[in-house]
C-alpha positions as CSV (number, residue, x, y, z in Angstrom):
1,X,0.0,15.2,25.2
2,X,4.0,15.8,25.5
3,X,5.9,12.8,25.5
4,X,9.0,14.4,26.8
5,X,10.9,11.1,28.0
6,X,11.2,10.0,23.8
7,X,13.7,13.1,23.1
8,X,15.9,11.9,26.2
9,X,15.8,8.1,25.3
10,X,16.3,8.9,21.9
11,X,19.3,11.1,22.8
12,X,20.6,8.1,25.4
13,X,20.1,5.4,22.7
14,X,22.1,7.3,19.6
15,X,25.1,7.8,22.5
16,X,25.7,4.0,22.2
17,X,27.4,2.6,19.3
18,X,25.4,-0.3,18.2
19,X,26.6,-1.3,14.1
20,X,25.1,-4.2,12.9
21,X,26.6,-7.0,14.4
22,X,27.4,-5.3,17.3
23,X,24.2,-4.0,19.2
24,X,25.0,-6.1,22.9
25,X,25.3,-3.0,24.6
26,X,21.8,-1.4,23.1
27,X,20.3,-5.0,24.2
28,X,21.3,-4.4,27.7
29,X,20.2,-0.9,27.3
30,X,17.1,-2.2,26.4
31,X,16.4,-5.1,28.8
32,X,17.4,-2.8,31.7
33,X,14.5,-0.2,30.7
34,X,12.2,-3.5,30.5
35,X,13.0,-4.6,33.6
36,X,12.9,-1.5,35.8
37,X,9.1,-1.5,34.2
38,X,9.0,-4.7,35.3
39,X,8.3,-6.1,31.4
40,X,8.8,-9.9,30.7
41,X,11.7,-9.5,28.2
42,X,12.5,-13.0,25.6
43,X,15.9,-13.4,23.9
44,X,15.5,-14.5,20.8
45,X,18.3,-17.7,20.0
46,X,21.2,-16.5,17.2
47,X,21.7,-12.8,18.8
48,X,18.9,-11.9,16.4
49,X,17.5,-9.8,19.0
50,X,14.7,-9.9,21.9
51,X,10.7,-9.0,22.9
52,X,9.3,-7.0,25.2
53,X,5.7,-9.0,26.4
54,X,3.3,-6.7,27.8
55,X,0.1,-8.3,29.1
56,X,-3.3,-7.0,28.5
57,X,-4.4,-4.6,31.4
58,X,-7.4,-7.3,32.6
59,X,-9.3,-10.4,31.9
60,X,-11.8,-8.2,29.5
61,X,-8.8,-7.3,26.9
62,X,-7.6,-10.5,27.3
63,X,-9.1,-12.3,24.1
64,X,-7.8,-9.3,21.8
65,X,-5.3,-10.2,19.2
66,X,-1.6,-10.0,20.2
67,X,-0.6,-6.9,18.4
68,X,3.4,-6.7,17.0
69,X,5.4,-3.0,16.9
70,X,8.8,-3.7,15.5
71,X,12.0,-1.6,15.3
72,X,15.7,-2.4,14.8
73,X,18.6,-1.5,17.3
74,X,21.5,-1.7,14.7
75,X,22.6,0.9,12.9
76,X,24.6,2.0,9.7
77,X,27.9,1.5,9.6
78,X,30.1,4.4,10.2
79,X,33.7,5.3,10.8
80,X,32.9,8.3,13.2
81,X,30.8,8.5,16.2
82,X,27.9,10.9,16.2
83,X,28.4,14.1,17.7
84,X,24.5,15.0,18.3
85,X,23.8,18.4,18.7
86,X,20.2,20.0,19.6
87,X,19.0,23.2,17.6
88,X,15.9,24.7,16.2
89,X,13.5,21.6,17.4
90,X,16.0,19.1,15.2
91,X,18.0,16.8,16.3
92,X,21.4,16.5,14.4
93,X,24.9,15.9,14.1
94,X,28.0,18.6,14.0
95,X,30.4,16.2,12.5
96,X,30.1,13.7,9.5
97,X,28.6,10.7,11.1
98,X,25.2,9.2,10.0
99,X,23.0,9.9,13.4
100,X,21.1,6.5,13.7
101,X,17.3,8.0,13.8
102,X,17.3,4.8,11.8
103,X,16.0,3.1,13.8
104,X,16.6,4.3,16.9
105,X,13.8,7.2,16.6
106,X,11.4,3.4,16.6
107,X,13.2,2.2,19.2
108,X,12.8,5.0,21.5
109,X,9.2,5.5,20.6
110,X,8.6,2.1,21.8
111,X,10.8,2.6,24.9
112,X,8.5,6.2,25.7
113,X,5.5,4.2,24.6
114,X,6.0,1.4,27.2
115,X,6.8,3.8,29.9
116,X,3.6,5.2,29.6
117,X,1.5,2.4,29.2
118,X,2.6,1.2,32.6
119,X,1.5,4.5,34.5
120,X,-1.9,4.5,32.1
121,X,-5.0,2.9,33.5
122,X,-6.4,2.5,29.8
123,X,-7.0,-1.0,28.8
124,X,-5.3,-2.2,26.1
125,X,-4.7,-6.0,24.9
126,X,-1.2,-8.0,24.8
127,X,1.3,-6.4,23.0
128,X,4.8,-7.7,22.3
129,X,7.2,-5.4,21.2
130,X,10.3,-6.8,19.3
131,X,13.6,-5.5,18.3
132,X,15.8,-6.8,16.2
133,X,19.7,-6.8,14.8
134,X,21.3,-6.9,12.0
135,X,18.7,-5.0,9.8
136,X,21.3,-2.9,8.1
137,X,22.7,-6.1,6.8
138,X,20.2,-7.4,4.5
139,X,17.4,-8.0,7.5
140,X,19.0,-10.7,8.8
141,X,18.0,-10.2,12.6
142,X,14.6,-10.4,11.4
143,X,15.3,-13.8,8.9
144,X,17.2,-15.4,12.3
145,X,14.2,-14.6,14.8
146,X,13.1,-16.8,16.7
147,X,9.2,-17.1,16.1
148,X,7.9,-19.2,18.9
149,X,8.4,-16.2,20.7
150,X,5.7,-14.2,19.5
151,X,2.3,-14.5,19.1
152,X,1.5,-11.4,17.2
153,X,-1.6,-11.7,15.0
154,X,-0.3,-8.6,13.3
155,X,2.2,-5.6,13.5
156,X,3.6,-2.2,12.7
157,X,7.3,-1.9,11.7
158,X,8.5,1.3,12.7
159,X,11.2,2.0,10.2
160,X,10.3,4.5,7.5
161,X,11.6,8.2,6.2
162,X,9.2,10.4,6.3
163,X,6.8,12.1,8.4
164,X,4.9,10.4,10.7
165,X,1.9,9.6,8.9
166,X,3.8,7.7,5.9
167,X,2.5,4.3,5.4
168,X,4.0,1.2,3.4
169,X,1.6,-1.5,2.4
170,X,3.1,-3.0,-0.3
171,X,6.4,-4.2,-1.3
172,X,8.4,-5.6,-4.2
173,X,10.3,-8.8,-4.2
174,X,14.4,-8.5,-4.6
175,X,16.5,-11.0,-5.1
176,X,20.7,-10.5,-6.0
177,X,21.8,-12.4,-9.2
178,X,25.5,-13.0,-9.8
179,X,27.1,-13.7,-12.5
180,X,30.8,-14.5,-13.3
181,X,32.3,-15.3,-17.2
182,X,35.4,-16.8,-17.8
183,X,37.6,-17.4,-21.2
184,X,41.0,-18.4,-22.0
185,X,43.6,-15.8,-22.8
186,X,43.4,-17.0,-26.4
187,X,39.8,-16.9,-27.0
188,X,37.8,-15.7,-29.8
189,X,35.5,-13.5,-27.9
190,X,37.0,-11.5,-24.3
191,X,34.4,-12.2,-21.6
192,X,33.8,-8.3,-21.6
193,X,31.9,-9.1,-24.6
194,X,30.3,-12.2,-23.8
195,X,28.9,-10.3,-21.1
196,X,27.8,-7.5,-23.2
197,X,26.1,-9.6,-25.1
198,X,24.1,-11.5,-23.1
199,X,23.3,-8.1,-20.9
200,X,22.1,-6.7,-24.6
201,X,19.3,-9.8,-24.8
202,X,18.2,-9.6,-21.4
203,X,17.3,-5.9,-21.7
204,X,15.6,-6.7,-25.0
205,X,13.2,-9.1,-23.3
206,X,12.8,-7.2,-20.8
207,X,12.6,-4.0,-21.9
208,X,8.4,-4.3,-22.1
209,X,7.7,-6.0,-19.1
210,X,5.6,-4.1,-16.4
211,X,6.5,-4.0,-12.8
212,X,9.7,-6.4,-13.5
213,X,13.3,-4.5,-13.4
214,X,16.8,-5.6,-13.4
215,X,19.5,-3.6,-12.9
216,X,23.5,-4.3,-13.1
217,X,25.4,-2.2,-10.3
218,X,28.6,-4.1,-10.7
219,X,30.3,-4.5,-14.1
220,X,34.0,-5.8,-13.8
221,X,36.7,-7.3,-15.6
222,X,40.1,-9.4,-14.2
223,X,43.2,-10.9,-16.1
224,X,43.8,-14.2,-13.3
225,X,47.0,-16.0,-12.4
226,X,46.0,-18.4,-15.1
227,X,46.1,-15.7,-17.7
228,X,42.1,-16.2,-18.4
229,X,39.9,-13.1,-18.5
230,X,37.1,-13.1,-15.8
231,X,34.1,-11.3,-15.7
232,X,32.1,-10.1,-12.4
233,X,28.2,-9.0,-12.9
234,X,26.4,-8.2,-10.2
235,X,22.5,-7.3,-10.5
236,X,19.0,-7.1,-8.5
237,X,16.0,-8.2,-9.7
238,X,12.7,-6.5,-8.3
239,X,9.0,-6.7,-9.3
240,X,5.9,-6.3,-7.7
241,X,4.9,-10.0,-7.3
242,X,5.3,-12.8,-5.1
243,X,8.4,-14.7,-6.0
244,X,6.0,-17.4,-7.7
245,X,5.9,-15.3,-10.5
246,X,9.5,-13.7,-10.7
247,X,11.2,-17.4,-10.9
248,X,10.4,-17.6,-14.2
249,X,11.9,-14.5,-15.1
250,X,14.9,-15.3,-13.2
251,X,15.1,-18.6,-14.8
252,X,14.9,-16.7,-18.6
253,X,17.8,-14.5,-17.0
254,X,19.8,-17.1,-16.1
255,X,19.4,-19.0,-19.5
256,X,20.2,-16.4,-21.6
257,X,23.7,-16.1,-20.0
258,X,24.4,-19.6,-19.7
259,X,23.1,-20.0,-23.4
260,X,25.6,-16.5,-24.4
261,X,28.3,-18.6,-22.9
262,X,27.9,-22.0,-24.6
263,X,28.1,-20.0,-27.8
264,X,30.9,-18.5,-27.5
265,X,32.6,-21.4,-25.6
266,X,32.9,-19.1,-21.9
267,X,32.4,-21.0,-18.7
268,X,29.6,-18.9,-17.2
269,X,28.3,-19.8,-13.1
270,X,25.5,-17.9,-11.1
271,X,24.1,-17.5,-7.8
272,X,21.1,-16.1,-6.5
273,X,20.4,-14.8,-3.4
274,X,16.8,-13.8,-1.6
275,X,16.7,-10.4,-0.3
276,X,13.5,-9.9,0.7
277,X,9.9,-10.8,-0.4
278,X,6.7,-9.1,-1.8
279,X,4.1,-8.5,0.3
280,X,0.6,-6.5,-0.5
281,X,-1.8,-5.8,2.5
282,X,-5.3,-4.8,1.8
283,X,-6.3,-1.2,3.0
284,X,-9.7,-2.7,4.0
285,X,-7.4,-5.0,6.5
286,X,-7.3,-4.8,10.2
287,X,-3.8,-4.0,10.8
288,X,-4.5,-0.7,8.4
289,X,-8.3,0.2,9.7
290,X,-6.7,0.3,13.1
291,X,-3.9,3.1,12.2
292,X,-6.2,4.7,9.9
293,X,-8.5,5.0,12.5
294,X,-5.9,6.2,14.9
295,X,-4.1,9.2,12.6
296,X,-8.1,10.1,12.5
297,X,-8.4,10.8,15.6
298,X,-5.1,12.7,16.4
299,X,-5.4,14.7,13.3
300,X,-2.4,13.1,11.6
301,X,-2.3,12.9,7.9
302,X,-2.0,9.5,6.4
303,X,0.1,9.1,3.4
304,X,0.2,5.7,1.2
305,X,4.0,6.0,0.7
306,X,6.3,3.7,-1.8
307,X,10.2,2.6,-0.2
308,X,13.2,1.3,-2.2
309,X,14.7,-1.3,0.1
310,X,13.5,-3.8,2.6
311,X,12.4,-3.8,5.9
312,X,11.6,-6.8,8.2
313,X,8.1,-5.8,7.8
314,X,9.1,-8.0,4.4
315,X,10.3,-10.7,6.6
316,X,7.6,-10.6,9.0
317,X,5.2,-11.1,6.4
318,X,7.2,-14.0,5.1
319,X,6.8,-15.8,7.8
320,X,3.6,-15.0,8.8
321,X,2.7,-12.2,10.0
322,X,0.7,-9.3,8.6
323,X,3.1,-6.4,9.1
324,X,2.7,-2.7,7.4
325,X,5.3,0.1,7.7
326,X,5.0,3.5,9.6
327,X,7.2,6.5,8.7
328,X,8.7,7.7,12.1
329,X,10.1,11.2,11.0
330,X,13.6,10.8,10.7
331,X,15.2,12.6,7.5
332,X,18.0,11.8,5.3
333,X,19.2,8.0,6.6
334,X,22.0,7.2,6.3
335,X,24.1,9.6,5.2
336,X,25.9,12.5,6.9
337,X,22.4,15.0,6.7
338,X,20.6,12.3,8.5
339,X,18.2,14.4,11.5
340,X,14.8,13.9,13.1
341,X,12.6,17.1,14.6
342,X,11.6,16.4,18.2
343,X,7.8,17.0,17.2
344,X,8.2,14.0,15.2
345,X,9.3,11.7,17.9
346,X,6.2,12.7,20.4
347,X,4.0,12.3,17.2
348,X,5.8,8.7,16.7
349,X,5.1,7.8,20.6
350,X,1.3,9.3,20.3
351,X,0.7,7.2,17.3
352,X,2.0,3.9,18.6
353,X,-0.3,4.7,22.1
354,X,-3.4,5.8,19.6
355,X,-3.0,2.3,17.6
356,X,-3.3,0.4,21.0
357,X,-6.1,2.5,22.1
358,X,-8.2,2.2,18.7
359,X,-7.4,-1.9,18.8
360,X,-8.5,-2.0,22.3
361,X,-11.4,0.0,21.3
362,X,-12.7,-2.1,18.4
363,X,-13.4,-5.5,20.8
């Protein structure tokens, strides 16, 4: 089957600027395709974003487990507006704006998807659909949801690179640490090397500890009004267990600056912030039997795929809700190459109307 609305909605949906923080006028975009299908559309409190409630089709789908699709309306931020162009079965852009396929190529497979569950007489059970904002800015859309919306018992975030077929099931848990050093102007030791040091005993205790990394991406140094030298660090933390089991890492981080400081007589502070958290899901799982079953049956390859960087599917499960990741064919995010091949957003719409079908199937 052809899904040829996706390529139009997809093409509609990049035409709107919707940066994070500013994605009203892809929500009314949104809520006006819901209601013209006449979908029962929630808005979440905190502009975090809105769901899309789709009842089951009769009273013997009913029972079925609410089943989740997530994708988020913001997008990248860019100083240029996309100039999409059309060629050779991709869809692109002729000048040097990022084209939003993330994650508007899940947004518009939803959209497609909908459409054509309305016209369908296959049963399926309750499905809520949800959309966020703010992902682009450390999945806060997601975080800011409000819950008692949604009833999911589990759910597919569509927001992968990759071809359709990619599958996340497991992420790591990320947190930022901060650090700032500061010492007098007459002080023994500059805070460049206080730093130094304490960066030199954390990547000694570190350095043979499986799945655990920390990384500094921000190393600099200011003279203040006062005359004292100050010393900005900014690092991620990231391993491949629940945060449980990273705190005390984070704790032995923390200490061996603090410690660096009091010896050589530098005021040292910190902060930490959560990015997002680990989550594992079980192949043997419903939420993955159910797509498994579904790439099965339209020929689709599935491929266990690894991402570097959250999703709300990390949120999601958080707070929750079992949540994997699909890849929906967009290439490149988030830079100027950034492209999707039409083929990949029918496959996207196919899959999403193949994982309803199969959950419908199994009652």
């Amino acid at each position: 089957m052809t899904h040829s609305n996706v390529r139009d909605l997809f093409l509609e949906l990049v035409a709107i600027p919707s940066q994070s923080g500013q994605e009203q006028e892809v929500i009314l975009y949104v809520e006006r395709y819901f209601k013209e299908l006449a979908i029962d559309v929630k808005v979440s409190r905190q502009q975090a974003g809105i769901v899309a409630c789709i009842p089951a089709t009769d009273d013997s789908v009913t029972q079925l487990p609410v089943i989740a699709f997530s994708a988020h309306l913001d997008t990248v931020t860019s100083t240029e507006i996309p100039e999409v162009i059309v060629a050779n079965g991709y869809i692109d852009t002729a000048n040097e704006a990022p084209l939003g396929a993330d994650d508007k190529a899940g947004v518009a497979a939803l959209l497609s998807a909908a459409s054509e569950l309305v016209t369908s007489k296959d049963p399926h059970g309750p499905l809520e659909f949800i959309f966020t904002t703010k992902e682009e800015e450390g999945l806060t859309g997601a975080k800011l949801f409000d819950l008692d919306l949604v009833d999911a018992s589990f759910g597919y975030c569509l927001d992968a690179p990759g071809a359709v077929g990619g599958i996340i099931r497991t992420s790591k848990t990320h947190l930022q640490l901060d650090f700032w050093i500061e010492v007098g102007m007459s002080h023994e030791k500059s805070a460049i090397l206080v730093a130094r040091e304490a960066m030199k005993k954390i990547r000694k205790n570190f350095a043979a500890t499986l799945g655990i990394s920390w990384q500094v991406y921000h190393f600099g140094g200011e003279i203040l009004e006062n005359g004292n030298e100050k010393v900005t660090i900014l690092s991620e933390f990231a391993a491949d267990v629940p945060l449980s089991d990273c705190l005390p890492y984070v704790e032995q981080i923390k200490q061996i600056f603090i410690e660096t400081g009091v010896t050589y007589k530098a005021d040292v502070q910190d902060v930490t912030h959560m990015n997002y958290h680990h989550f594992d899901i079980p192949e043997t799982s419903q939420v993955c039997k159910i797509v498994a079953e579904a790439m099965q049956s339209l020929s689709i390859p599935r491929k266990t795929i690894q991402q570097e960087g959250g999703t709300d599917a990390n949120v999601f499960n958080d707070r929750g809700i079992p949540f994997i990741v699909l890849a929906t064919g967009f290439e490149n995010p988030h830079t100027t190459r950034e492209r999707i091949a039409v083929p990949e957003l029918e496959r996207l719409t196919e899959l999403v109307l193949e994982i309803i079908k199969r959950a419908a199937n199994r009652q």
